[in-house]
mmCIF file of the N, C-alpha and C atoms, coordinates in Angstrom:
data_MODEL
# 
_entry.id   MODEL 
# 
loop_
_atom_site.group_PDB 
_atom_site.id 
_atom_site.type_symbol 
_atom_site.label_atom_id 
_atom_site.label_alt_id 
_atom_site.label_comp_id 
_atom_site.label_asym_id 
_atom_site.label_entity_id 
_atom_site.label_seq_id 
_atom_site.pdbx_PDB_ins_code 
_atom_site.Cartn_x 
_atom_site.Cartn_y 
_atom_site.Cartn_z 
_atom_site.occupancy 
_atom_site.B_iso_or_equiv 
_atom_site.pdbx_formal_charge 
_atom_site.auth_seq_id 
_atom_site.auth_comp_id 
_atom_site.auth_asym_id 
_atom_site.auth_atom_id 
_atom_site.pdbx_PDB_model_num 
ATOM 1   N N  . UNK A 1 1  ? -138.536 2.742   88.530  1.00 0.00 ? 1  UNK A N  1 
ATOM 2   C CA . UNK A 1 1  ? -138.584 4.173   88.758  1.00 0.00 ? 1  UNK A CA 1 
ATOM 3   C C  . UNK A 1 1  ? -137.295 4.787   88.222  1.00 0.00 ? 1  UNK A C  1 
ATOM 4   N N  . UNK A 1 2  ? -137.275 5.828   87.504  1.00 0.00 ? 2  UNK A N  1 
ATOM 5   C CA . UNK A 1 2  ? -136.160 6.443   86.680  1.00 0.00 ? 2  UNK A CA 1 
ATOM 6   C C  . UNK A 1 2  ? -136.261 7.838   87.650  1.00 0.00 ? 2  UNK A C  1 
ATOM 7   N N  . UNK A 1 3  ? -135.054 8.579   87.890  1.00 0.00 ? 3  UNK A N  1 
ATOM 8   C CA . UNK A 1 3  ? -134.762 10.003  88.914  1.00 0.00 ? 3  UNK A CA 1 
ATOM 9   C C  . UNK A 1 3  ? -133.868 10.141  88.061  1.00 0.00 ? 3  UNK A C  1 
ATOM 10  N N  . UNK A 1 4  ? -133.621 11.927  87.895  1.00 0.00 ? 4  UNK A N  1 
ATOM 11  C CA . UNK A 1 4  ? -132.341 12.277  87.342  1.00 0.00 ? 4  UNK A CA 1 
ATOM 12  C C  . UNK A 1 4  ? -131.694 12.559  88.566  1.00 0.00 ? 4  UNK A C  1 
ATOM 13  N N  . UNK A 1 5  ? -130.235 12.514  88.851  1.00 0.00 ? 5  UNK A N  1 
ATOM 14  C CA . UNK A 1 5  ? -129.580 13.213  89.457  1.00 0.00 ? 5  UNK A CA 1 
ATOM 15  C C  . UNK A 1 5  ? -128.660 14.295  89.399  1.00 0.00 ? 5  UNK A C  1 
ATOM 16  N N  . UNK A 1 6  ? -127.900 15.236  89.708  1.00 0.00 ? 6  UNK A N  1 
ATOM 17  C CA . UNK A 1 6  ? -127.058 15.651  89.567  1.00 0.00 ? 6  UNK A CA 1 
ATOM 18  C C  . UNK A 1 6  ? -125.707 15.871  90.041  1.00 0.00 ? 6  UNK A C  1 
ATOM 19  N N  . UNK A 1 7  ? -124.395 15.742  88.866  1.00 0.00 ? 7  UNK A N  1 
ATOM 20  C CA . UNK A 1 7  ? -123.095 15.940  90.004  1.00 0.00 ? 7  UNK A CA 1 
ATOM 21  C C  . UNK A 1 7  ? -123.286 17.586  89.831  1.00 0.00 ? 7  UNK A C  1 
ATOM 22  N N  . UNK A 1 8  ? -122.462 17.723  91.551  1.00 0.00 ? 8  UNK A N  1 
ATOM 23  C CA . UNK A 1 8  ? -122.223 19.128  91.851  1.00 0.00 ? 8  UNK A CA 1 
ATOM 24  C C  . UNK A 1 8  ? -120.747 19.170  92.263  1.00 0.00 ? 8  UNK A C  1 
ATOM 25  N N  . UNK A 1 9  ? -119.831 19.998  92.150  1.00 0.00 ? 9  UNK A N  1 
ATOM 26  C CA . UNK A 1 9  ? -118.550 19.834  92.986  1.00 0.00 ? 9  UNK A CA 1 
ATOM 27  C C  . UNK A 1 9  ? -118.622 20.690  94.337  1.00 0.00 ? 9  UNK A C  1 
ATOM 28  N N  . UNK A 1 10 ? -118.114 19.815  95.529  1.00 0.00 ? 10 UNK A N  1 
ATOM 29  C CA . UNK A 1 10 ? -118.173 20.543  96.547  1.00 0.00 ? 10 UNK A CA 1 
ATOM 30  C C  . UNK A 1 10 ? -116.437 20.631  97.190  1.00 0.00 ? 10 UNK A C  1 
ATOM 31  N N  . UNK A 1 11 ? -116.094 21.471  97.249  1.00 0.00 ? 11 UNK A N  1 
ATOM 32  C CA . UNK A 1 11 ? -114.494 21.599  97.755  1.00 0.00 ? 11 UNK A CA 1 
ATOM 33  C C  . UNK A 1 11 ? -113.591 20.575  96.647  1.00 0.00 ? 11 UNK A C  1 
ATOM 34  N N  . UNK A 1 12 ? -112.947 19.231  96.553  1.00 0.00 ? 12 UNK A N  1 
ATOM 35  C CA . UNK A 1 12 ? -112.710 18.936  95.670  1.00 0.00 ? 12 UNK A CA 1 
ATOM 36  C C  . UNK A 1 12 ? -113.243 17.464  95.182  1.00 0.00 ? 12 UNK A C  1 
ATOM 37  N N  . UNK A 1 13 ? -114.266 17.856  95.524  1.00 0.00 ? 13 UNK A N  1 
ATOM 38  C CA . UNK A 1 13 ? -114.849 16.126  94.688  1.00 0.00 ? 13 UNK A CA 1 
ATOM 39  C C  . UNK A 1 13 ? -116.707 16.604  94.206  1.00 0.00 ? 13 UNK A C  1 
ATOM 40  N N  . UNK A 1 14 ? -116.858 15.759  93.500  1.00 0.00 ? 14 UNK A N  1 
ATOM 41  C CA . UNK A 1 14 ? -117.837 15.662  92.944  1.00 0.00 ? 14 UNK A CA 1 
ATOM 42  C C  . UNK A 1 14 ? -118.986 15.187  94.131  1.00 0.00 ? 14 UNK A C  1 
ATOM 43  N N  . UNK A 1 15 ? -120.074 15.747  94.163  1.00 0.00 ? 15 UNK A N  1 
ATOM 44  C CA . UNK A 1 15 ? -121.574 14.644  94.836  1.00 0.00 ? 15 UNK A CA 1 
ATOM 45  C C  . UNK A 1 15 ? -122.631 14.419  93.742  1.00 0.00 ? 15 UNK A C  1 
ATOM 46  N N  . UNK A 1 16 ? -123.660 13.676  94.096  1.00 0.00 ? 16 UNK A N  1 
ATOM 47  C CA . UNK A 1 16 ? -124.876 13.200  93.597  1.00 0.00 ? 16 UNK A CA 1 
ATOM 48  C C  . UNK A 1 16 ? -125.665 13.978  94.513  1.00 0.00 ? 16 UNK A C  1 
ATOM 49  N N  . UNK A 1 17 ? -126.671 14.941  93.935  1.00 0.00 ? 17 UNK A N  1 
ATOM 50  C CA . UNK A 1 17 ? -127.784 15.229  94.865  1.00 0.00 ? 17 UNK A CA 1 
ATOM 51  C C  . UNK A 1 17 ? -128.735 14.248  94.643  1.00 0.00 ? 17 UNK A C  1 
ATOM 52  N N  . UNK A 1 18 ? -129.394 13.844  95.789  1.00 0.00 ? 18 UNK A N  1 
ATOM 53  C CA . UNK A 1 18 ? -130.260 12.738  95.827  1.00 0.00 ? 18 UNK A CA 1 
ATOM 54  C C  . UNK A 1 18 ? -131.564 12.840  95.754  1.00 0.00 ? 18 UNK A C  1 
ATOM 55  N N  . UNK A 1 19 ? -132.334 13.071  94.938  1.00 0.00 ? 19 UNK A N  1 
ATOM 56  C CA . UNK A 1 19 ? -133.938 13.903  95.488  1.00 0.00 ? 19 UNK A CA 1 
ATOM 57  C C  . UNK A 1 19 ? -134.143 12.828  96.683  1.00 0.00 ? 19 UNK A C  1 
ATOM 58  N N  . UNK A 1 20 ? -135.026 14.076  97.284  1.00 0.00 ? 20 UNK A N  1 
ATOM 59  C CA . UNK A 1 20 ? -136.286 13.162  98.533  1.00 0.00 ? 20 UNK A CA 1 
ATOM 60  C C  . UNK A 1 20 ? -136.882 11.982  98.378  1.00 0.00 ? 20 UNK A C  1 
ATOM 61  N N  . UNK A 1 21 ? -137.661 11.956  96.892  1.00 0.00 ? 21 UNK A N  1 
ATOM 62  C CA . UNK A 1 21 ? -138.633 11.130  96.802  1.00 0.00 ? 21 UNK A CA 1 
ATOM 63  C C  . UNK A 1 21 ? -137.697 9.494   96.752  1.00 0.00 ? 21 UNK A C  1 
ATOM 64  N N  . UNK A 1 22 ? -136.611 9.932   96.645  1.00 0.00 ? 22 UNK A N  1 
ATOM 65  C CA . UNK A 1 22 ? -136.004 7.929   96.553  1.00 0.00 ? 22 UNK A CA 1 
ATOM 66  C C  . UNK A 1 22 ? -135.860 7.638   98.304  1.00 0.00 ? 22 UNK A C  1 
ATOM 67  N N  . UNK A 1 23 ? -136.140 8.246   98.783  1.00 0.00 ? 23 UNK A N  1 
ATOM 68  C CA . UNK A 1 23 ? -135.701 8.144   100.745 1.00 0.00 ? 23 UNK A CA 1 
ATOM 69  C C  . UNK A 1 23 ? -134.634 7.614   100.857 1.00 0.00 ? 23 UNK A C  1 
ATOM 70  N N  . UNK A 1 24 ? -133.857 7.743   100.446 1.00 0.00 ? 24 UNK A N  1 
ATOM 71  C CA . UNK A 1 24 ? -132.419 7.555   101.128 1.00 0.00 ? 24 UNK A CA 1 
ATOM 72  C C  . UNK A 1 24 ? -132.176 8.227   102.626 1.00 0.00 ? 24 UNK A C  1 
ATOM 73  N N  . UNK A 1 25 ? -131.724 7.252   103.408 1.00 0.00 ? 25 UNK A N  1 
ATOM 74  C CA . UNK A 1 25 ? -131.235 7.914   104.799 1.00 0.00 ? 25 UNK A CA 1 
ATOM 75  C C  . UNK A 1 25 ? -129.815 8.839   104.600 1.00 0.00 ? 25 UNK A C  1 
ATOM 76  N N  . UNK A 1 26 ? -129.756 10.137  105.190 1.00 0.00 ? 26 UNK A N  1 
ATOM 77  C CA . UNK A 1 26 ? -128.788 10.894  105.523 1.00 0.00 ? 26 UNK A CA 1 
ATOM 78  C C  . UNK A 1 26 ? -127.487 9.626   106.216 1.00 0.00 ? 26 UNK A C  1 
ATOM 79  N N  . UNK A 1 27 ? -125.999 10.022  105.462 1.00 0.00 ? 27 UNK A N  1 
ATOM 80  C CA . UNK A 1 27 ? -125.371 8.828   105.902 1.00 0.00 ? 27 UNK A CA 1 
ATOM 81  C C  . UNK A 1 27 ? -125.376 7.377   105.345 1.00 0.00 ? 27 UNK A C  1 
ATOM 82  N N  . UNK A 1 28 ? -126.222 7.198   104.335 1.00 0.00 ? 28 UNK A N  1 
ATOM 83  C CA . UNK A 1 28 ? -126.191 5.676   104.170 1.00 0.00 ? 28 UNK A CA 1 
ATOM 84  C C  . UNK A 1 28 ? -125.083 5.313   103.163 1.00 0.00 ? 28 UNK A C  1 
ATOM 85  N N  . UNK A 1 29 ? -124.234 4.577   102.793 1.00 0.00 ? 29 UNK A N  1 
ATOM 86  C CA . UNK A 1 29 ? -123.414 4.394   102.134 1.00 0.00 ? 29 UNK A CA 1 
ATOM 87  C C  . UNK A 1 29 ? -123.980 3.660   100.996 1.00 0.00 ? 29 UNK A C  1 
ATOM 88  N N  . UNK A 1 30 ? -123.012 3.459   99.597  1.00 0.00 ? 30 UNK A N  1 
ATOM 89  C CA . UNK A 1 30 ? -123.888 3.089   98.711  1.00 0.00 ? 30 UNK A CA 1 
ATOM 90  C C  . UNK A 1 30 ? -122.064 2.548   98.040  1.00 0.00 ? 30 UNK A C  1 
ATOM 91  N N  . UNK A 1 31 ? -122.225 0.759   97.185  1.00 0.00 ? 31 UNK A N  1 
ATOM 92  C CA . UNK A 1 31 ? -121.105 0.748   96.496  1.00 0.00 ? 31 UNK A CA 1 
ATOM 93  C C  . UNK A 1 31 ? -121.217 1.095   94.738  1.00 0.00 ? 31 UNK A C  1 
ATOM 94  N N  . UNK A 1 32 ? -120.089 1.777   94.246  1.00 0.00 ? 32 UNK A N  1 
ATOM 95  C CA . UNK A 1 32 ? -120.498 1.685   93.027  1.00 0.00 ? 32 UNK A CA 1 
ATOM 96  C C  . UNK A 1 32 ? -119.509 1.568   92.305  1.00 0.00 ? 32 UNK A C  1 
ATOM 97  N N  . UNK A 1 33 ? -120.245 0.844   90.826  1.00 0.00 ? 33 UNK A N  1 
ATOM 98  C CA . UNK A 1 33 ? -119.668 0.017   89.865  1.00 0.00 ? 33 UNK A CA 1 
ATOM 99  C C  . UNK A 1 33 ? -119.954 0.374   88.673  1.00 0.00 ? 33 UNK A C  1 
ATOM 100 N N  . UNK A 1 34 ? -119.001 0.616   87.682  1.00 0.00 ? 34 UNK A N  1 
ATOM 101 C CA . UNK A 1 34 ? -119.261 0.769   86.162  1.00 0.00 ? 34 UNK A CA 1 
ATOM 102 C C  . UNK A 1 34 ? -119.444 -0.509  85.452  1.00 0.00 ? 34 UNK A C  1 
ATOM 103 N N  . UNK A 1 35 ? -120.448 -0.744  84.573  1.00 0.00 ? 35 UNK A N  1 
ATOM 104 C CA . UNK A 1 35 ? -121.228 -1.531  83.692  1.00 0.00 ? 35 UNK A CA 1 
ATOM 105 C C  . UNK A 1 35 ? -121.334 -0.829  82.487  1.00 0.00 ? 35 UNK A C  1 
ATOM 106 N N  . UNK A 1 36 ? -119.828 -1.295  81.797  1.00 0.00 ? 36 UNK A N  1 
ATOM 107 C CA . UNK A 1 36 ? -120.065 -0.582  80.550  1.00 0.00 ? 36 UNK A CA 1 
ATOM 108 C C  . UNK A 1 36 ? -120.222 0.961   80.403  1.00 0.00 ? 36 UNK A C  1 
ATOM 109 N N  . UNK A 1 37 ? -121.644 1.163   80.281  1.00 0.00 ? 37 UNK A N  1 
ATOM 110 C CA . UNK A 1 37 ? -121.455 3.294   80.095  1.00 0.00 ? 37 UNK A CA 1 
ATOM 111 C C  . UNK A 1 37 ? -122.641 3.413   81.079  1.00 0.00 ? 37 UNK A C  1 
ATOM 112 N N  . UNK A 1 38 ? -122.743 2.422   82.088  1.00 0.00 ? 38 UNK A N  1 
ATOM 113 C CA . UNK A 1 38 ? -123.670 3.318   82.900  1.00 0.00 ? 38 UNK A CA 1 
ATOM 114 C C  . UNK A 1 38 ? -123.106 2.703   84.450  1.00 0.00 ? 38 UNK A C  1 
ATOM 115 N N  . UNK A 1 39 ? -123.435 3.530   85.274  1.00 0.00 ? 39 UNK A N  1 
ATOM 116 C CA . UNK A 1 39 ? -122.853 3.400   86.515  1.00 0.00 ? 39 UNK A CA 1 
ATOM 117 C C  . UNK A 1 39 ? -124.165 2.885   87.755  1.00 0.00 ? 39 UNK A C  1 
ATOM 118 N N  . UNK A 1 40 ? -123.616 1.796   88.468  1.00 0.00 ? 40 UNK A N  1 
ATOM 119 C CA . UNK A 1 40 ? -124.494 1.556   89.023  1.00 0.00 ? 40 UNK A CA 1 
ATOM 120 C C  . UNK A 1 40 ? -124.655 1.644   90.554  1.00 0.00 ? 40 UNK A C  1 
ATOM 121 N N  . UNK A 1 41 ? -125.050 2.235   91.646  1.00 0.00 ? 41 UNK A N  1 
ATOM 122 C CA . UNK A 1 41 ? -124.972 2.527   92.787  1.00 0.00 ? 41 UNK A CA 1 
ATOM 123 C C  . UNK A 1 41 ? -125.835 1.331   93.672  1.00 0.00 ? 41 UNK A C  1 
ATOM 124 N N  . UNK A 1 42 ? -125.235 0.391   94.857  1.00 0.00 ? 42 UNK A N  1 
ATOM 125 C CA . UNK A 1 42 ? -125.902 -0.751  95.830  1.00 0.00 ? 42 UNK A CA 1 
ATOM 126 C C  . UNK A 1 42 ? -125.861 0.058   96.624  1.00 0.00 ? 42 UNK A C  1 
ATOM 127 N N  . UNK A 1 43 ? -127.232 -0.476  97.742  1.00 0.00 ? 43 UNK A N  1 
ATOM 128 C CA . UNK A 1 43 ? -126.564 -0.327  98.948  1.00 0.00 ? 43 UNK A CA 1 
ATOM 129 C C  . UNK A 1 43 ? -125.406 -1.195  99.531  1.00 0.00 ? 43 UNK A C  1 
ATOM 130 N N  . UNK A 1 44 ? -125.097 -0.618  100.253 1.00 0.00 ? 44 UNK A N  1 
ATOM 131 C CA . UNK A 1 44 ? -123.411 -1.334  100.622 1.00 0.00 ? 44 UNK A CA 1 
ATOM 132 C C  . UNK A 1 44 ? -123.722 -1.735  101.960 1.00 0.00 ? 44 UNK A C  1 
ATOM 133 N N  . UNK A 1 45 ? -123.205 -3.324  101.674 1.00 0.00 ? 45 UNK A N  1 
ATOM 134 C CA . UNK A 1 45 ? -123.944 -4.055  103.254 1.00 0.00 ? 45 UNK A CA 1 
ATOM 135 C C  . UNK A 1 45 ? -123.004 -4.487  103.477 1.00 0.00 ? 45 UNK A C  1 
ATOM 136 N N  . UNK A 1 46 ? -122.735 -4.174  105.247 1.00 0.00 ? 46 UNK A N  1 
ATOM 137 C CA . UNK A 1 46 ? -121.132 -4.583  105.839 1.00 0.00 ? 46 UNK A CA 1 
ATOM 138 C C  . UNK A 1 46 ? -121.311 -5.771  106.114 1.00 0.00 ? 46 UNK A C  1 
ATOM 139 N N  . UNK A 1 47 ? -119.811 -6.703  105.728 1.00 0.00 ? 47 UNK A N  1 
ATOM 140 C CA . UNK A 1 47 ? -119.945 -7.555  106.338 1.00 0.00 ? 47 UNK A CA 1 
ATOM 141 C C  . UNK A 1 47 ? -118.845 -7.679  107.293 1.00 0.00 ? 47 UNK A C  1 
ATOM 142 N N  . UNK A 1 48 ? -118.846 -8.296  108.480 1.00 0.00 ? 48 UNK A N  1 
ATOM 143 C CA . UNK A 1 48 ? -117.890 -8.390  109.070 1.00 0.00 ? 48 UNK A CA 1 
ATOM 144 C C  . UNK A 1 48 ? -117.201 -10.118 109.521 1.00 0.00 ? 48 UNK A C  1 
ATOM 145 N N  . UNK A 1 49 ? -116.311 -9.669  108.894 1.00 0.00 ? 49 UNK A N  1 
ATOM 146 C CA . UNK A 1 49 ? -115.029 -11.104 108.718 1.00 0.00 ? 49 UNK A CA 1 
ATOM 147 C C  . UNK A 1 49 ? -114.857 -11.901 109.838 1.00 0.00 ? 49 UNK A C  1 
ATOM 148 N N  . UNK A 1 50 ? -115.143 -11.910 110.942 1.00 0.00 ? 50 UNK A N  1 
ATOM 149 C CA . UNK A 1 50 ? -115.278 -12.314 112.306 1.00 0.00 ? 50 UNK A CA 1 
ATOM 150 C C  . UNK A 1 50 ? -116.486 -12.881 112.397 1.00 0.00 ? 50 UNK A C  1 
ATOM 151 N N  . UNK A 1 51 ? -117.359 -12.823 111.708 1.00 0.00 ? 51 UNK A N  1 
ATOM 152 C CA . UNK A 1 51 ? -118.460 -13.865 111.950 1.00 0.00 ? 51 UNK A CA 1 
ATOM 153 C C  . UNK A 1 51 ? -118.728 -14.532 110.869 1.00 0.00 ? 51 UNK A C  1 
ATOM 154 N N  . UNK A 1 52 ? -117.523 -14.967 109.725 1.00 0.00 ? 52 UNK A N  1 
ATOM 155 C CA . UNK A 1 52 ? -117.778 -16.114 108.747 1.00 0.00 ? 52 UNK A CA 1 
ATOM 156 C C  . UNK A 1 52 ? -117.313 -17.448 109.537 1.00 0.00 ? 52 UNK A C  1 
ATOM 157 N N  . UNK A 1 53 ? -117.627 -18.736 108.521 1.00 0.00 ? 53 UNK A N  1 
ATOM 158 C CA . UNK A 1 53 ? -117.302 -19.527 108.588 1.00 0.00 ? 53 UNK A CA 1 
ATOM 159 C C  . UNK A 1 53 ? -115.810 -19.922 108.747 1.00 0.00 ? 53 UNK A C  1 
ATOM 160 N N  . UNK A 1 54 ? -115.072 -19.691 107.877 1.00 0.00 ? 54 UNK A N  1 
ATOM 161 C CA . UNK A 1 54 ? -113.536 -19.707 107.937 1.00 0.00 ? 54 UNK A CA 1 
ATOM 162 C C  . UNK A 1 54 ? -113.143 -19.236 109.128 1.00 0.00 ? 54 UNK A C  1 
ATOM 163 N N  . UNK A 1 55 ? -113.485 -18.015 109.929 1.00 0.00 ? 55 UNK A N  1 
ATOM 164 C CA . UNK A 1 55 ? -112.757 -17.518 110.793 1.00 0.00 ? 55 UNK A CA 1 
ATOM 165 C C  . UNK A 1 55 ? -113.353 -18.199 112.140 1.00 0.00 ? 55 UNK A C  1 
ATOM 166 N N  . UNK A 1 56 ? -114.962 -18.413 112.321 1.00 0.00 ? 56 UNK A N  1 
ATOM 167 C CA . UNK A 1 56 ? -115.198 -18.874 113.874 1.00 0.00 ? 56 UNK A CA 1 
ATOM 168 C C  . UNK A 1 56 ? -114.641 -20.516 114.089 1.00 0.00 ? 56 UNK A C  1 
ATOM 169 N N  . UNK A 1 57 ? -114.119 -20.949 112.761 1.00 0.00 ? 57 UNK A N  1 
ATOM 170 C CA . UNK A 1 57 ? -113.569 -22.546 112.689 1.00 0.00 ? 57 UNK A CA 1 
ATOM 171 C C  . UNK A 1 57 ? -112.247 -22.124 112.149 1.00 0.00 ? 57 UNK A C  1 
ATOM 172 N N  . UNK A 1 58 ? -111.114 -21.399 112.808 1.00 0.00 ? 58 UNK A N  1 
ATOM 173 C CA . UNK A 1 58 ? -110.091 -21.161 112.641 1.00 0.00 ? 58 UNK A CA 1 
ATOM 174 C C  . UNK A 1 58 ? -109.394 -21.920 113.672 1.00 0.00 ? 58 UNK A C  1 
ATOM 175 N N  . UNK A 1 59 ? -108.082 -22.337 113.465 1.00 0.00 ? 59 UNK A N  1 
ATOM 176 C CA . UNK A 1 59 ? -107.581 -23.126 114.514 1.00 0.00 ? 59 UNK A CA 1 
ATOM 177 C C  . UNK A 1 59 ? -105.935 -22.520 114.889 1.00 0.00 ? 59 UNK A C  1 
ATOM 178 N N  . UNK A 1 60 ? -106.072 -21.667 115.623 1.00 0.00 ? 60 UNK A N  1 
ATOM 179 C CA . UNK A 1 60 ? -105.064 -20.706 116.269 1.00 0.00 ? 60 UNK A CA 1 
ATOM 180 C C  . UNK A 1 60 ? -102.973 -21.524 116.309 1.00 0.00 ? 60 UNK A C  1 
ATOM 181 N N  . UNK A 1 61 ? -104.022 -22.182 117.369 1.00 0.00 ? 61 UNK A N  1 
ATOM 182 C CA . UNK A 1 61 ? -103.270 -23.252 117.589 1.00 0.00 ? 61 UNK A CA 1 
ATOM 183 C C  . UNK A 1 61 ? -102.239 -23.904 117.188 1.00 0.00 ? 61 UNK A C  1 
ATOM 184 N N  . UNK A 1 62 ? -102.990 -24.793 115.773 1.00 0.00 ? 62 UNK A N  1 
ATOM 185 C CA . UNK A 1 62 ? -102.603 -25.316 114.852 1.00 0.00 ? 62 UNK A CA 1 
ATOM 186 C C  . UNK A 1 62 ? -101.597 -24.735 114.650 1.00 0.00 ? 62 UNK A C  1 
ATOM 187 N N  . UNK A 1 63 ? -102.173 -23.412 113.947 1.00 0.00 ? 63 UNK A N  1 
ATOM 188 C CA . UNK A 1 63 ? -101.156 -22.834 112.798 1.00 0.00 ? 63 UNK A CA 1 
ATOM 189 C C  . UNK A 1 63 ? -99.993  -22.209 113.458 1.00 0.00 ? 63 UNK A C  1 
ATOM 190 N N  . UNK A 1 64 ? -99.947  -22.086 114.764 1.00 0.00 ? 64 UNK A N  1 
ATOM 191 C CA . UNK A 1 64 ? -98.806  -21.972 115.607 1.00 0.00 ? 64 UNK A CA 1 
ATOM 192 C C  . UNK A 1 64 ? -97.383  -22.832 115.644 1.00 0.00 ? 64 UNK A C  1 
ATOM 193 N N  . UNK A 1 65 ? -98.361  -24.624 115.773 1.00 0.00 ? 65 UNK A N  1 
ATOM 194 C CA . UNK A 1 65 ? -97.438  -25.079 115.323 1.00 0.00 ? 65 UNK A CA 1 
ATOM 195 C C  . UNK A 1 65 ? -97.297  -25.781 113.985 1.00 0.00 ? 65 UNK A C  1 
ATOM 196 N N  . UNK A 1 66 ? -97.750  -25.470 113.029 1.00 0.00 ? 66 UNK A N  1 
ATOM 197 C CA . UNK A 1 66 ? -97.432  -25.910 111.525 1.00 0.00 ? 66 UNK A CA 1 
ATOM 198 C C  . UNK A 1 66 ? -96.760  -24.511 110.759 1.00 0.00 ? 66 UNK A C  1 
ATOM 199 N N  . UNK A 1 67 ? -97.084  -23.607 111.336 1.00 0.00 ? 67 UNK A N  1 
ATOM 200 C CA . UNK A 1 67 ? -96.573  -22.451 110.235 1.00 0.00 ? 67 UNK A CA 1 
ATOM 201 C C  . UNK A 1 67 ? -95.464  -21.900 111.306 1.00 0.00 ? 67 UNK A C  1 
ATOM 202 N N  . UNK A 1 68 ? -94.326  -22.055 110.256 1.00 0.00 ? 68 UNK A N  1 
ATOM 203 C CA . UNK A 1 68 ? -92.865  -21.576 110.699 1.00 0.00 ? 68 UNK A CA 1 
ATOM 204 C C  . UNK A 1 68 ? -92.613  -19.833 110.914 1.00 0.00 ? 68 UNK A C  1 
ATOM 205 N N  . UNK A 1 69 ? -93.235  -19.068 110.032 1.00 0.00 ? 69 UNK A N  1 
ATOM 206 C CA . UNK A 1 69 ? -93.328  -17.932 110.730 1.00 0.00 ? 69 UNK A CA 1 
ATOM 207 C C  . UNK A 1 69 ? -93.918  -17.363 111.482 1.00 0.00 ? 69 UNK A C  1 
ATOM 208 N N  . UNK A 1 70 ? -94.961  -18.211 112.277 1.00 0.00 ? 70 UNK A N  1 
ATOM 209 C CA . UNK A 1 70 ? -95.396  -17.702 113.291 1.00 0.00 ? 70 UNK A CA 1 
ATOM 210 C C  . UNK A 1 70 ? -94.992  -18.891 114.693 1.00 0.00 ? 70 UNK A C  1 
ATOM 211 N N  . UNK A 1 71 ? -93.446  -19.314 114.780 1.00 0.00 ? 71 UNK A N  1 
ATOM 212 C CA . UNK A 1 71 ? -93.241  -20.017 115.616 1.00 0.00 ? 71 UNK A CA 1 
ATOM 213 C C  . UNK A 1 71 ? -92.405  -19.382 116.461 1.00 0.00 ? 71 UNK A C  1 
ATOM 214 N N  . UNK A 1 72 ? -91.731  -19.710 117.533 1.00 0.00 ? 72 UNK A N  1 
ATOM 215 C CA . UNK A 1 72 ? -90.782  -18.995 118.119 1.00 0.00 ? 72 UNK A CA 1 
ATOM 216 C C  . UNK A 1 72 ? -89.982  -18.508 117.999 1.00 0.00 ? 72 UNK A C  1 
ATOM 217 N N  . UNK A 1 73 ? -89.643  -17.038 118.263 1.00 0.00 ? 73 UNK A N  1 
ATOM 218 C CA . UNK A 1 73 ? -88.207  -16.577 117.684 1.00 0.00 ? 73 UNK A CA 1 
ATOM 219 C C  . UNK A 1 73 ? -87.542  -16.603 118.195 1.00 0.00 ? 73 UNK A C  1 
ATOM 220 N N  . UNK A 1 74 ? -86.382  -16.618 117.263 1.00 0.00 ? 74 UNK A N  1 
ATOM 221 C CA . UNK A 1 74 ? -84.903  -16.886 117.917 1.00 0.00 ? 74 UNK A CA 1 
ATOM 222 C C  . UNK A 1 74 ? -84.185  -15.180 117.629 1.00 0.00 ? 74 UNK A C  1 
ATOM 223 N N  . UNK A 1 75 ? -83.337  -14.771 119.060 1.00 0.00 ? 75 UNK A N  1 
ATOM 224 C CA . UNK A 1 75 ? -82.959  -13.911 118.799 1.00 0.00 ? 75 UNK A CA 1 
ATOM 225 C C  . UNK A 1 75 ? -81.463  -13.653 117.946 1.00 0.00 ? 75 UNK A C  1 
ATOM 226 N N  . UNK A 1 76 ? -81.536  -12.696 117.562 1.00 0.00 ? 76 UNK A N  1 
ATOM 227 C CA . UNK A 1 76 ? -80.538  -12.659 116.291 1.00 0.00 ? 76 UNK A CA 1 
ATOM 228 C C  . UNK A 1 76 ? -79.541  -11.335 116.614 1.00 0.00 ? 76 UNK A C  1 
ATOM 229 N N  . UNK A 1 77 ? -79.731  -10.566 117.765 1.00 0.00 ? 77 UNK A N  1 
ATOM 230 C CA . UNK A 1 77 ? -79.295  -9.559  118.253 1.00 0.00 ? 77 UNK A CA 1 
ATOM 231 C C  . UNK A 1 77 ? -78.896  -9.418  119.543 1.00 0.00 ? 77 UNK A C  1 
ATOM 232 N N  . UNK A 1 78 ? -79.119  -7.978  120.084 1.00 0.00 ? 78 UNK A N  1 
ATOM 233 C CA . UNK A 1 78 ? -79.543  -7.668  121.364 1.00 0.00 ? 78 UNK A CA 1 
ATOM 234 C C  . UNK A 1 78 ? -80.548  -7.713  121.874 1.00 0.00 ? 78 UNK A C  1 
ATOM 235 N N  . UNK A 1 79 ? -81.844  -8.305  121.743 1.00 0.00 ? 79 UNK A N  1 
ATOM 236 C CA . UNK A 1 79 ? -82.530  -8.383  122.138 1.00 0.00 ? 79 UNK A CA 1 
ATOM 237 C C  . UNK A 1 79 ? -82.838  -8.433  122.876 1.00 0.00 ? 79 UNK A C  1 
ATOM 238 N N  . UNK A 1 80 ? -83.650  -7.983  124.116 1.00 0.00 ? 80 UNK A N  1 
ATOM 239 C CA . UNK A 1 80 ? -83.891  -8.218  126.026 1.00 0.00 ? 80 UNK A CA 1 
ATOM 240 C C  . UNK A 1 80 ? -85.094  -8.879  125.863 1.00 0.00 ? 80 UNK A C  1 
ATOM 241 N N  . UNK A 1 81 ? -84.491  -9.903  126.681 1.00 0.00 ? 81 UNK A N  1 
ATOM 242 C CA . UNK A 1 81 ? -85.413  -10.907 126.800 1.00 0.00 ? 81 UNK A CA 1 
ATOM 243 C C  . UNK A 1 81 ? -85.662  -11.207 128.509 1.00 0.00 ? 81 UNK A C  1 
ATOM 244 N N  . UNK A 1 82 ? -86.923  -10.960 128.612 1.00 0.00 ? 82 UNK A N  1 
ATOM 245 C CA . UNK A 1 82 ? -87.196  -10.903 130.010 1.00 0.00 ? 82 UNK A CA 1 
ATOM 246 C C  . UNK A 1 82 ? -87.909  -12.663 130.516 1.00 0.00 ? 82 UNK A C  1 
# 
């Protein structure tokens, strides 16, 4: 299916009016990417980083004690230390 669209400027940016007939929901987000001389619009699907693999098999812990900047600090000042 081929639609023309049009840019319009509204205050200072450009929009796409969307006709009806593609049903796009009011609000839906869309990512887009240039391909050469034509531009291409996804829907844009969230993902959220908290429910990959890497992160629910993260080991807190560990890296507490293997990684030196996140080990205990030593104070270097005035620091109040309660």
């Amino acid at each position: 299916m081929s639609t023309t669209v049009v840019v319009r400027r509204v205050g200072n940016s450009n929009i796409f009016t969307v006709p009806h007939n593609l049903n796009v929901e009011v609000g839906e987000k869309f990512d887009v990417e240039l391909d050469g001389d034509n531009i291409v619009y996804k829907p844009h699907k969230y993902r959220n980083i908290f429910e990959t693999d890497d992160w629910m098999n993260y080991d807190y812990q560990k890296d507490l004690a293997t990684d030196s900047e996140l080990s205990e600090l030593i104070p270097v000042g005035k620091e109040i230390i309660d």
